[in-house]
N, C-alpha and C positions, 0 to 999 in steps of 0.2 A: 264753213262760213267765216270768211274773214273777218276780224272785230281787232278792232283801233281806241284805247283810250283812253285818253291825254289826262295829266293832273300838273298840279304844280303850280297856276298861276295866280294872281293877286293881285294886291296894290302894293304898288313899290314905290320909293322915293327916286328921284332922278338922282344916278348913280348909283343904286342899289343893284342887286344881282337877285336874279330866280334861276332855279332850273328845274325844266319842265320833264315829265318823263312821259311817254305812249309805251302801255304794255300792247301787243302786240297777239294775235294769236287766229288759225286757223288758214297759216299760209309757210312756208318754210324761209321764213326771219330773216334766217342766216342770207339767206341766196338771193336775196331782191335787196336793191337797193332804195332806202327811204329817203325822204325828203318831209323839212317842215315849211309850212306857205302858211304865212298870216293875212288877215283882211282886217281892212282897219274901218271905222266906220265910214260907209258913205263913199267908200273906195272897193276897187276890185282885189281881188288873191293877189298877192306879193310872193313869189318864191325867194325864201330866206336859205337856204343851207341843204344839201343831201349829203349822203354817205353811200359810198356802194359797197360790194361784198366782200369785199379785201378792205376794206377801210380807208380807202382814199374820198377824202373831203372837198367838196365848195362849198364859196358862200358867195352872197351878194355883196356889191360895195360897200352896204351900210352895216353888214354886219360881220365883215372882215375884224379879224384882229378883237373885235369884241364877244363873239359869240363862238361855241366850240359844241359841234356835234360830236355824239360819240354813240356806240348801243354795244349791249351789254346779250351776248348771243344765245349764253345758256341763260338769262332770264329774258328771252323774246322781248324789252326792252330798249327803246329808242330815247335818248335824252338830246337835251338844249341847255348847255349851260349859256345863261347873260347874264354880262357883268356890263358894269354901265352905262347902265339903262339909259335913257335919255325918253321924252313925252312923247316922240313920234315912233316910239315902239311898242307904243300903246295899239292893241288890234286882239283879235282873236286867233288864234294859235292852233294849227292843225298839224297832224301828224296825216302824211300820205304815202303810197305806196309806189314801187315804179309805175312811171306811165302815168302816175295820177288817177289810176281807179278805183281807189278805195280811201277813205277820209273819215278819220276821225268826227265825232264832235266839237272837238274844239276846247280851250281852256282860255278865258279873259286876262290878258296882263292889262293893268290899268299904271302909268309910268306915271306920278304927278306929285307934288307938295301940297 
């Protein structure tokens, strides 16, 4: 059974950084490529960033240059480092699987003074 799930998130100050981690487990990690998709209130899923199985990365426009996925293989491990932050990065944080089949819980970053 596959299981997804996320920690790390908070309240942060604008231009602060979190980084969020999804431990990962009951699928072969290594070989699928993941992906994080936040929703923000009152809005639909956002795809924010993936990684696939050789390590080669995207991101979205808005989180180019700020945001760096990376996972950690022998600890089945998916992270999100953000660094700053800004208030419309405020949303719920999922950690997903190729394809989108499988999601997390989810983790609150809340971006505000």
């Amino acid at each position: 059974e596959v299981h997804l799930v996320e920690s790390g998130g908070g309240l942060v100050q604008p231009g602060g950084s979190l980084r969020l981690s999804c431990a990962a487990s009951g699928f072969p990690f290594g070989s699928y490529s993941m992906n994080w998709v936040r929703q923000a209130p009152g809005k639909g899923p956002e795809w924010v960033s993936d990684i696939d199985s050789r390590g080669g990365t995207t991101y979205n426009k808005g989180s180019v240059n700020r945001f760096t996925i990376s996972r950690d293989i022998a600890k089945n491990t998916l992270y999100l480092q953000m660094n700053n932050l800004k208030p419309e990065d405020t949303a719920v944080y999922y950690c997903v699987t190729q394809g989108f089949n499988y999601w997390g819980q989810g983790t609150q970053v809340t971006v505000s003074s």
